[in-house]
Each structure stands twice: as structure tokens, then as C-alpha cells.
C-alpha positions in Angstrom: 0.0 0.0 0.0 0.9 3.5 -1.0 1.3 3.7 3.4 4.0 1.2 3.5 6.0 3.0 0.7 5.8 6.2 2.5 6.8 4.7 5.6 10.2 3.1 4.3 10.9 5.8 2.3 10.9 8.1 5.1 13.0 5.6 7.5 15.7 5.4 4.5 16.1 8.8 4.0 16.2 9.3 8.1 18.7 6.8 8.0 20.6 8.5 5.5 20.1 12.0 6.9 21.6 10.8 10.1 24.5 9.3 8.5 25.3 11.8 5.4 25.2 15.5 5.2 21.6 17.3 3.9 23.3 17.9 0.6 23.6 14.3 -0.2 19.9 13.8 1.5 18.4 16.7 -1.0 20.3 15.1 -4.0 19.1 11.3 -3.2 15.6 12.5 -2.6 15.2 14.6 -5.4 16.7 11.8 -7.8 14.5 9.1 -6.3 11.9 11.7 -7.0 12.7 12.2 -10.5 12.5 8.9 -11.3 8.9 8.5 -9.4 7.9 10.8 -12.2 9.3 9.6 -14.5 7.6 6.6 -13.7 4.3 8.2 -14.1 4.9 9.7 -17.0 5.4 6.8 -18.9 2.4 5.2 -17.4 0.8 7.9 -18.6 1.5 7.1 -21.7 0.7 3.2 -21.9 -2.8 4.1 -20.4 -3.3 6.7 -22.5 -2.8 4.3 -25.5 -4.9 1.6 -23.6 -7.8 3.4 -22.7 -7.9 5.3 -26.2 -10.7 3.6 -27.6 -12.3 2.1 -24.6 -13.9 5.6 -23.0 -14.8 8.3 -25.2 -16.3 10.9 -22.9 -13.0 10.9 -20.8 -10.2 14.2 -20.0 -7.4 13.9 -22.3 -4.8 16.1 -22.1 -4.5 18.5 -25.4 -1.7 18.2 -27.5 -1.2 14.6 -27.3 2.4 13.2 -26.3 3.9 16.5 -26.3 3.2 17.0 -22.9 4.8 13.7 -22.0 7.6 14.0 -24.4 8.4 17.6 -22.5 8.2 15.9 -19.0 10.6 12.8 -20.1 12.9 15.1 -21.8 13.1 17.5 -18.7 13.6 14.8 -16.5 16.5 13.2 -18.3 18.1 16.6 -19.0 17.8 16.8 -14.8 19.2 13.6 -14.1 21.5 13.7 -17.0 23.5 16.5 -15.0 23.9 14.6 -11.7 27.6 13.9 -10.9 28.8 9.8 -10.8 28.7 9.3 -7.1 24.8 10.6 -7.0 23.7 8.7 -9.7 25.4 5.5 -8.0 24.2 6.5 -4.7 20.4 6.9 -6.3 20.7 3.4 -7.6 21.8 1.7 -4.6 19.2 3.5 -3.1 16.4 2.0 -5.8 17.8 -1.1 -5.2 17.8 -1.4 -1.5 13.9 0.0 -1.9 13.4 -2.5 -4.8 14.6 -5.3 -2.2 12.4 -4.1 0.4 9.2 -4.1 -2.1 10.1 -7.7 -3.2 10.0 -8.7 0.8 7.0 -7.4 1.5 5.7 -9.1 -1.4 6.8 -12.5 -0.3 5.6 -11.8 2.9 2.4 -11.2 2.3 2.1 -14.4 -0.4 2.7 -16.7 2.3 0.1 -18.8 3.1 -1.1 -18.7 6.8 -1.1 -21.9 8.9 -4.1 -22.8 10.0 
């Protein structure tokens, strides 16, 4: 749940803020941001493609992709300019969040005893 993702998010970036100075904190949570959004944005797009034909009377956004196509640009161009120890630091911070996600899944697969 979108609960449990805040939760561990905030922990890991407490963790980090104890343990690193608030310039590294602002750069790993803006980066982790970035690519939340970036994230969206191309789910935007895949629904947008999906749901095309299915509803008619829905909001689309005028202009098509172009919107999109700004936002992914942008965002690239943002995390394009990072320097090598923040973009390796974001990605050991995905990772460790990744790893988290899958144990929680596996956790909650298990069957209960009875």
C-alpha cells in the first residue's frame, strides 16, 4: 500500500540524513523523485494508448504526447547533470527500496497456517 511505501521511504532517508550531510539527502531525494515521475509519465503514456478507444467521454490532455515527451525530456536533461557518485548512490538506493518491495511481497504471499 501507498502507506507502506511512505513509511520506508521516510525511515531510509532518516537513516541516510543521520548518517550523510543534507546535501547528499536533498540530491538522493530529489533523484528518487525524479524517477517516481518519470515513472508516471510513462504510465501515462501506456494508459493513455490503452484506454484510447475504450472511453470516449474521458479528459485527455490537449496536445497529445507532447506534454509527455516535455516531462521525459526534462527529466532526463535533470538527471543527466547529476555527478557519478549521486547517480550511484540513487541506484543503490532504488535497489535497496526494490529489495524491500520484493519482501514485502513474499511476505504477504505466504500462506497462513491454520
Amino acid at each position: 500500500t501507498p502507506s507502506w511505501a511512505v513509511i520506508t521511504f521516510g525511515l531510509l532517508l532518516f537513516t541516510l540524513s543521520t548518517l550523510g550531510g543534507f546535501k547528499k539527502l536533498a540530491v538522493l531525494s530529489s533523484g528518487a523523485l525524479l524517477l517516481i515521475y518519470l515513472a508516471v509519465v510513462l504510465a501515462l503514456i501506456k494508459l493513455r494508448k490503452r484506454k484510447q478507444e475504450a472511453v470516449k467521454d474521458s479528459f485527455k490532455v490537449p496536445g497529445g504526447l507532447l506534454i509527455p515527451s516535455i516531462a521525459i525530456a526534462a527529466i532526463l536533461n535533470t538527471l543527466s547533470n547529476l555527478a557519478k557518485d549521486e547517480i550511484s548512490s540513487i541506484g543503490i538506493f532504488v535497489v535497496v527500496v526494490s529489495v524491500i518491495y520484493l519482501l514485502m511481497k513474499a511476505v504477504k504471499k505466504k500462506p497462513k497456517a491454520v
